[in-house]
C-alpha positions in Angstrom: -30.0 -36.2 -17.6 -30.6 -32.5 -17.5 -33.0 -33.2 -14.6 -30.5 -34.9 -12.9 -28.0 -32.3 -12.8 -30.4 -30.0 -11.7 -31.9 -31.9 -9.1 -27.9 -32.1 -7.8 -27.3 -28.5 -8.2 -30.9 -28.2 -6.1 -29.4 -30.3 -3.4 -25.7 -28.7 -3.7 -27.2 -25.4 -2.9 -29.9 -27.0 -0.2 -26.3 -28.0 1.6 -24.7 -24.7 1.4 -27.8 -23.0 2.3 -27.9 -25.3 5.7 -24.2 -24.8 6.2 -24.5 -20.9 6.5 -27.4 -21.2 9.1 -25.4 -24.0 10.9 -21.9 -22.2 10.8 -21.9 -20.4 14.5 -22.5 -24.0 16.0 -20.0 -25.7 13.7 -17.5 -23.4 12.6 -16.7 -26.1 10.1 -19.3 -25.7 7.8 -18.0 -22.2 6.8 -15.5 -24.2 4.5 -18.6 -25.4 2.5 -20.1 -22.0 2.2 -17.0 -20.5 1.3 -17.1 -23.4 -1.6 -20.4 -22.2 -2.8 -19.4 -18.4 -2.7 -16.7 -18.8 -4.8 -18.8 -21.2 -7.3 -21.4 -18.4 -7.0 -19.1 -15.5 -7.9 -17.8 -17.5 -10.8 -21.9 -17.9 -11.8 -22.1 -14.4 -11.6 -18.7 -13.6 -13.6 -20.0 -16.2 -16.5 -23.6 -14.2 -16.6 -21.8 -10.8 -16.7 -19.8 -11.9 -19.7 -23.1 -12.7 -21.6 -23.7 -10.1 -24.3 -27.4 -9.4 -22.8 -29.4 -11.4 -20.3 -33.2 -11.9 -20.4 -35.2 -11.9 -17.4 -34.9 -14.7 -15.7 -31.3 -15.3 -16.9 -30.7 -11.4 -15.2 -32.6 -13.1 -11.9 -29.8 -15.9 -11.7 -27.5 -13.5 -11.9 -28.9 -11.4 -8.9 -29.3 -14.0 -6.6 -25.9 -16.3 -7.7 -24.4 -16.1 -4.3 -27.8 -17.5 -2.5 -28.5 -20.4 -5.4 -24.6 -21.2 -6.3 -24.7 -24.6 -8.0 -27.9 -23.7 -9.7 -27.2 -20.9 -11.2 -23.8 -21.7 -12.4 -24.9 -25.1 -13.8 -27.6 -23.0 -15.9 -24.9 -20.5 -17.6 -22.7 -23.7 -18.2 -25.3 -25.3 -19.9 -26.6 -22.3 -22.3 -25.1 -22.0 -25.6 -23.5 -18.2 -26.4 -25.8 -18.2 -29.1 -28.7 -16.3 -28.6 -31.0 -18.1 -26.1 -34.6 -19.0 -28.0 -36.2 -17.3 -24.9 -39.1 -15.0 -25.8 -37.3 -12.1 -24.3 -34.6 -12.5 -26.8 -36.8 -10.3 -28.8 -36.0 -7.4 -26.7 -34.0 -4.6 -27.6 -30.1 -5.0 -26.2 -30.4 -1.8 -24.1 -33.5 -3.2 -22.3 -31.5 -6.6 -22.1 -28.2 -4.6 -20.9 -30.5 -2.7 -18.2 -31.3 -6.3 -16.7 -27.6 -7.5 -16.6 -26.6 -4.0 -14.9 -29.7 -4.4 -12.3 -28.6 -8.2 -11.5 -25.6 -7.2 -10.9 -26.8 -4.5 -8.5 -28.7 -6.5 -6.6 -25.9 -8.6 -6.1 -23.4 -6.2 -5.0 -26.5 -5.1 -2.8 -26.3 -8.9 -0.9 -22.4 -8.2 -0.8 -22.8 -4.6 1.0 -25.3 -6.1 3.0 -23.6 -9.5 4.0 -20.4 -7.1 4.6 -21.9 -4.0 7.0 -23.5 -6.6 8.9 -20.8 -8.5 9.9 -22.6 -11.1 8.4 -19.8 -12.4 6.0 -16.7 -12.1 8.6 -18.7 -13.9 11.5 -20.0 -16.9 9.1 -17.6 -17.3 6.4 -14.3 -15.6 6.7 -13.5 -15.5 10.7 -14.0 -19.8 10.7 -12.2 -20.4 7.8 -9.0 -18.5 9.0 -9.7 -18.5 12.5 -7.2 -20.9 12.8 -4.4 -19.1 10.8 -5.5 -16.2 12.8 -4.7 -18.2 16.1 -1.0 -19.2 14.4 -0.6 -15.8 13.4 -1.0 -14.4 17.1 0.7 -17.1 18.7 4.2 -16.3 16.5 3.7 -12.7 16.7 3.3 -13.1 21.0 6.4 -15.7 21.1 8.3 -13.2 18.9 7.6 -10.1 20.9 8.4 -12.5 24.4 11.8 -13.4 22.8 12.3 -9.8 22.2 11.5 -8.6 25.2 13.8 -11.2 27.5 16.6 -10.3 24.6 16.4 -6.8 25.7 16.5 -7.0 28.9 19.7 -9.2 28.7 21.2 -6.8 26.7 20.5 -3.7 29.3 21.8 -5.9 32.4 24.9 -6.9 30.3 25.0 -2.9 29.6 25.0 -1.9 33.4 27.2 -4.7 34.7 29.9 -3.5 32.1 29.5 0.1 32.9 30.3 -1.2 36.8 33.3 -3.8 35.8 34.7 -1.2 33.4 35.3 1.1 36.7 36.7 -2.0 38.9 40.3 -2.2 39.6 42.7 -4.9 39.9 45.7 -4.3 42.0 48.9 -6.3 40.3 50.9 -7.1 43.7 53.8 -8.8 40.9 54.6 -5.4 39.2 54.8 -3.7 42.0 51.1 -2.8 43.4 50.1 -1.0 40.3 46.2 -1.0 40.1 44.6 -1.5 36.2 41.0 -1.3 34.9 40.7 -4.6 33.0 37.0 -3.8 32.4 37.9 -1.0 30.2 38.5 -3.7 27.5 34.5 -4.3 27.9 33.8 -0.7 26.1 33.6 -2.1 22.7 31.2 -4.7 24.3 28.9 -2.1 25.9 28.7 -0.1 22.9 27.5 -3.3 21.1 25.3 -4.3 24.1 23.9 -0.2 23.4 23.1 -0.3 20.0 21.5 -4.0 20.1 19.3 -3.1 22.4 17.8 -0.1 20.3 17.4 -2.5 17.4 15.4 -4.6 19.9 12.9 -1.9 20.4 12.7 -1.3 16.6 11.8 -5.1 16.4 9.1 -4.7 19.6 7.7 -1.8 17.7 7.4 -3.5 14.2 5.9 -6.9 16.3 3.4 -4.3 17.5 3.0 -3.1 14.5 2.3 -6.6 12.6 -0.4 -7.2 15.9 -2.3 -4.0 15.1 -2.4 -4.7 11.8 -3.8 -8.1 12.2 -6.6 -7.1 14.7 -7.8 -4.0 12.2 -7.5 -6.6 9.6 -9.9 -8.7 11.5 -11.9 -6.4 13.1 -13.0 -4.1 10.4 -11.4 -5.0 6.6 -14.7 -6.4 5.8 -16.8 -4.2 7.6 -15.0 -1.1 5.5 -13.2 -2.3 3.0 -15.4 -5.0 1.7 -18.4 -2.5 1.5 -16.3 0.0 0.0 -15.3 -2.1 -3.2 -19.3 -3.0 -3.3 -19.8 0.4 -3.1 -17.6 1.4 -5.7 -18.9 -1.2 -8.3 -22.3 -0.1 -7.6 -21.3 3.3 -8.9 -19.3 2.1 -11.9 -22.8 0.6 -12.7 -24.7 3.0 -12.3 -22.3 6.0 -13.8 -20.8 4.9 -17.1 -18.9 7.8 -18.0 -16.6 6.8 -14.6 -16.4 2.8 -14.3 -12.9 2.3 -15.5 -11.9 5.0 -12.9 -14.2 3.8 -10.5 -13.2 -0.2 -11.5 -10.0 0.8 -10.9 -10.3 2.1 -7.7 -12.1 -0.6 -6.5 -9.7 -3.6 -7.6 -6.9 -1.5 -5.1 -9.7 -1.7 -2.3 -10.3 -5.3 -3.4 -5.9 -5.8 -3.3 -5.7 -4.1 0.1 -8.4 -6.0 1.5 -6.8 -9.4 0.7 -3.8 -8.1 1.9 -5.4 -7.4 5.8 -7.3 -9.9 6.3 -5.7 -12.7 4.1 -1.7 -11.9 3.1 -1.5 -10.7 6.7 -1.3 -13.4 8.9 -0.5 -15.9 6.4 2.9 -14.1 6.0 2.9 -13.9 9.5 2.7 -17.8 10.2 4.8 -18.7 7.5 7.6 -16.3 8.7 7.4 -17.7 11.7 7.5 -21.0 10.3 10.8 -19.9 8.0 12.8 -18.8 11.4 11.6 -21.9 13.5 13.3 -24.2 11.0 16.1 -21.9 9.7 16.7 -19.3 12.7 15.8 -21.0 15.8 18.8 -23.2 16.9 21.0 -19.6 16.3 19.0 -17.7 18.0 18.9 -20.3 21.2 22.5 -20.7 21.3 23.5 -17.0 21.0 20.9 -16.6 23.8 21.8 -19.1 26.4 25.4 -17.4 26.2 24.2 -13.9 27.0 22.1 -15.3 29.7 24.7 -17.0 31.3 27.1 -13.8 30.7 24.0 -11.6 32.3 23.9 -13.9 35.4 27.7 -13.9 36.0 27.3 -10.2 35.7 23.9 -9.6 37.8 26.0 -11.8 40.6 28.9 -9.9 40.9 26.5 -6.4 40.7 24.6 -8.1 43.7 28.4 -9.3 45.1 29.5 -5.6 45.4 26.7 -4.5 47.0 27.2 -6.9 49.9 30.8 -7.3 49.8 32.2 -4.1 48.0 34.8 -6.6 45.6 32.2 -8.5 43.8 32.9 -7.5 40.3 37.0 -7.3 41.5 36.3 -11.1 42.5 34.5 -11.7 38.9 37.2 -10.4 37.0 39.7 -12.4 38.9 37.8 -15.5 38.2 38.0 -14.4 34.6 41.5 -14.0 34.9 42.2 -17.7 36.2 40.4 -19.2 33.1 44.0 -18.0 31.2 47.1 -17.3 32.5 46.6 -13.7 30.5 44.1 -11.3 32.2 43.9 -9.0 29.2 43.7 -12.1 27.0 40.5 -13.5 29.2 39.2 -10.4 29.3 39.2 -9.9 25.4 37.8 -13.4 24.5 34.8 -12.9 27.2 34.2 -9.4 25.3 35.0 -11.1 21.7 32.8 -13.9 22.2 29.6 -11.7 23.6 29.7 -9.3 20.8 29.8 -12.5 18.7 26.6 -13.5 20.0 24.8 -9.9 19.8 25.8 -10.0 15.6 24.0 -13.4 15.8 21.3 -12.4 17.4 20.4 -9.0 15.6 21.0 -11.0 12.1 17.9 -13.3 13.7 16.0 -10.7 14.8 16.5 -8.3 12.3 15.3 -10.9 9.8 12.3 -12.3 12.2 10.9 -9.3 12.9 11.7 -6.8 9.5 13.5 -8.3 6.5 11.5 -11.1 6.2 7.9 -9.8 6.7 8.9 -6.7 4.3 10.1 -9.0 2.0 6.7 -11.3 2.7 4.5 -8.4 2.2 6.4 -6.6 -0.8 5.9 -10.4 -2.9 2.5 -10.5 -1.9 1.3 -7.2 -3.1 2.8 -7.5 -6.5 1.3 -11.3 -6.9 -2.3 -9.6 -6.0 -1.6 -6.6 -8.3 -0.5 -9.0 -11.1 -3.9 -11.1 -10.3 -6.1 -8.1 -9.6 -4.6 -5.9 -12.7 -4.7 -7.0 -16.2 -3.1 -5.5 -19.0 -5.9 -2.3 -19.3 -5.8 -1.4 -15.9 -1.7 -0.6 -16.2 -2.6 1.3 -19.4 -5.6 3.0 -18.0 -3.9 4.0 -14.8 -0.3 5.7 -17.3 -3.2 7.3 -19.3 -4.9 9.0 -16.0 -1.1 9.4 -15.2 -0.7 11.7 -18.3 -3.6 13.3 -18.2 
């Protein structure tokens, strides 16, 4: 039986093995190699906890992220007792030397695997290449949306600022000429300050998109060999590893948070405002457009005819038999659809990613910081 299960552990890791040679010509495979990394790093976590390795148990841990299954079927299957090994007879120090140097030489793979490249290319970048894609796509849709919304709003701006100066000569009480369009001002104040918030939400789309390409480009290249780095040292230098630990495990929570958090928030945000935000957002928007073509004609009218926005504003006048009254609901109803539309975009673009990112960095501190981290970090804190 025990045959058995290692001959199935030999051919588990004979699979993985194939899968990270075969990964650049099916991007698929990097699902089973990122199966056998984690199994590995679990190998290597149960060998670590052992109170002093012999040799060969201090070689499975070196190499558990190249022979996975094996290795974590062998520290599965020893007892915590003391193995009957002949190098049990060593003394603990000796035994404690071996653990520290497997454990090098595996953080050496993992600086390796990460300067290269060699872990983002064949694990990583498949596996969330096509959250990567969603992330992108919502982020360019967003930022179009945007855009077009701004622009509406600075058209609706101008026209106002022309129909606000147009006059309407009242033959009935006596040939008095009004400005109508001064009722607009409230309007073009909104149309102002909507449009600033618009370039706040370009700039935090732009933002989220940098973000996401550093996060691809270089959070394993840097941040991934910083953490190996760091643990290296903690090895190495005993009088510093809880400091060093410590440091490393915030590397390790920013580095999820880039290349992981990052455009998982981003696709699930996007997600949240396509069912929840959407059908707003669409009906809000298709009233400003139609607002910004009745005003872009009239703008065009009075440069061919000189009484284009006159014109307008009578039309607007015929839809009630009150001019001020038409007037009024037309403004009313378009600074309506600017509240609805900031609320959407305010949320899209700010509220809800903060909110996203904010939850997601205290899970990862809550999984990545146990209880004597916290008390390590207040006792650095008072010292």
């Amino acid at each position: 039986m025990a045959m058995l299960s290692l001959a199935v552990a030999l051919l588990f890791d004979a699979v993985y093995l194939g899968a990270l040679v075969s990964t650049p010509r099916w991007p698929e495979m990097s699902y089973v190699v990122l199966s056998g990394l984690v199994v590995g790093a679990f190998a290597a976590w149960r060998w670590w906890q052992r109170p002093g390795l012999p040799g060969w148990q201090a070689v499975l841990l070196s190499i558990s992220l190249l022979l996975p299954f094996t290795s974590w079927l062998k520290a599965y299957r020893i007892e915590t007792e003391r193995s009957s090994d002949s190098d049990e007879s060593e003394p603990m120090p000796r035994r404690d030397f071996k653990k520290r140097l497997g454990m090098l030489v595996l953080l050496g793979l993992v600086l390796l695997a990460s300067v290269s490249e060699f872990a983002e290319r064949r694990v990583l970048g498949p596996v969330l290449a096509p959250t990567q894609v969603s992330a992108i796509t919502t982020l360019d849709r967003s930022l179009t949306l945007a855009a077009a919304s701004y622009a509406s709003a600075r058209l609706i701006d101008r026209g106002i600022a022309l129909a606000a100066e147009a006059e309407l000569t009242l033959p009935f009480i006596g040939g008095v000429a009004v400005k109508p369009g001064q009722v607009f001002k409230p309007l073009q104040d909104m149309a102002e300050r909507y449009s600033d918030v618009m370039v706040v939400a370009m700039a935090s789309i732009g933002i989220q998109r940098v973000l996401l390409e550093m996060g691809e480009g270089a959070a394993i290249t840097v941040l991934g060999s910083l953490s190996a780095v760091l643990l290296m040292m903690a090895l190495v230098f005993s009088g510093l590893s809880r400091r060093l630990v410590l440091l490393a495990r915030g590397v390790v929570i920013v580095l999820v948070v880039a290349r992981l958090a990052l455009p998982l928030m981003i696709t699930g945000v996007g997600f949240v405002s396509d069912a929840l935000l959407e059908e707003r957002r669409q009906q809000a928007q298709q009233s400003l457009n139609v607002a910004t073509a009745e005003l872009q004609q009239a703008d065009v009218d009075t440069l061919e005819e000189e009484e284009g926005l006159t014109q307008w504003l009578n039309d607007l006048r015929e839809r009630t038999a009150d001019m001020t009254l038409s007037v009024r609901q037309f403004s009313d109803d378009m600074v309506e659809r600017f509240v609805q539309l900031l609320v959407v975009y305010l949320l899209e673009t700010l509220l809800l990613p903060l909110a996203a990112l904010w939850a997601l960095w205290r899970m990862l501190r809550t999984l990545f910081a146990p209880r004597w981290i916290t008390e390590e970090r207040e006792r650095l804190r008072l010292e």
